[in-house]
N, C-alpha and C positions, 0 to 999 in steps of 0.2 A: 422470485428471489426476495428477502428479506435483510433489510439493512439495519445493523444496529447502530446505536448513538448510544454513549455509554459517559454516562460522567460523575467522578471521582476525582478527590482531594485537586479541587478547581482545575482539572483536566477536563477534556472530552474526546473520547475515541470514537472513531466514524469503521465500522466491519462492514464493507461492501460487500460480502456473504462471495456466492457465485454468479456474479450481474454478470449477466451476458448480453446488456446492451448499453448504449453511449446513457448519460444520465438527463434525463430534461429539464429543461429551464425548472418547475417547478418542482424539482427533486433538489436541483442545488440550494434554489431557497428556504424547502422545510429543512433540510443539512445541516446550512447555519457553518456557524464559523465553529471550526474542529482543531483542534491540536496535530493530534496523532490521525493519520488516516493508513487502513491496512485495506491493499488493495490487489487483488487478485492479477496477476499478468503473465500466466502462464498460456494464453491465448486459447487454441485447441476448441476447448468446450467453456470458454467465456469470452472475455472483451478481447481486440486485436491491442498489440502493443500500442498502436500511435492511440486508440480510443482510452487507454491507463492513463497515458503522459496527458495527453489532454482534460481527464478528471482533474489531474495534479492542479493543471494551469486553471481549471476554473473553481478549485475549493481553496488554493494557496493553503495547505496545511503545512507548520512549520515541520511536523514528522511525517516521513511514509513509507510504510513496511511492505515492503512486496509479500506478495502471499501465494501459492497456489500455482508450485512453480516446480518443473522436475528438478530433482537430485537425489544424490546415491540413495537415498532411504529409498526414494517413491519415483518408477522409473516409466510409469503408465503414459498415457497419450495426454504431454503438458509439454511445451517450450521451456528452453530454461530461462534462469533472470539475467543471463546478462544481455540478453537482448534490449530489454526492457532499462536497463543499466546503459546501456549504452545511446539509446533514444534520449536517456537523462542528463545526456553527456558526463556521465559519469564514467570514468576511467578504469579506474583500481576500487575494488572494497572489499574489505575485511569482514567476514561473517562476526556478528557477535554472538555470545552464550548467553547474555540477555542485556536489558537496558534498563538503567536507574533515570527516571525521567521524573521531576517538578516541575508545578507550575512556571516557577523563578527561572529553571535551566533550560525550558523551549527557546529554539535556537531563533531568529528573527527573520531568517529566507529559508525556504524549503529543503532539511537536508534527506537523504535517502538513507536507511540504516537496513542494514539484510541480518535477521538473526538467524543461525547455525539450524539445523532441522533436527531431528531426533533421530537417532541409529535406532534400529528393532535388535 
């Protein structure tokens, strides 16, 4: 698996690719402190949901996009998000169509943001 660290107009985006295992000590410290992190929690054929939540709690990034999660588009052998949504204690959430994020508007505690997937 292949991680990317991506950084732009003083952001940095952390793409856990398809990690299918917990992360080790010396992964969280090449990481580094990330903004945005997009993390795969459709379990199946990657991480189990409590091994996502617990990425969350050891990178504290202020954004984090689930990834890699069934829905109507993509209906294959993947869990959906709200499982992982709800591990989060996350209640209710509203897909978005996309996100306008700066520097200056990264939120100060970890929020959870689910964007809309693409119809074929």
């Amino acid at each position: 698996n292949t991680i990317y660290i991506i950084e732009m107009d003083g952001i940095t985006l952390c793409h856990l690719g398809d990690l299918g295992h917990p992360l080790a000590p010396h992964l969280i410290e090449e990481i580094g402190d990330i903004d945005i992190l997009f993390l795969p929690v459709g379990e199946i054929t990657t991480i189990p949901v409590d091994t996502a939540v617990e990425i969350v709690r050891q990178l504290e990034p202020p954004i984090v996009i689930p990834m890699h999660y069934k829905t109507e588009a993509f209906t294959g052998e993947l869990g959906p998000v709200d499982k992982f949504l709800d591990k989060m204690r996350i209640r209710e959430m509203e897909a978005k169509p996309k996100l306008v994020i700066t520097s200056s508007s990264l939120p100060g505690s970890t929020q959870t943001m689910v964007l809309n997937h693409l119809h074929s």
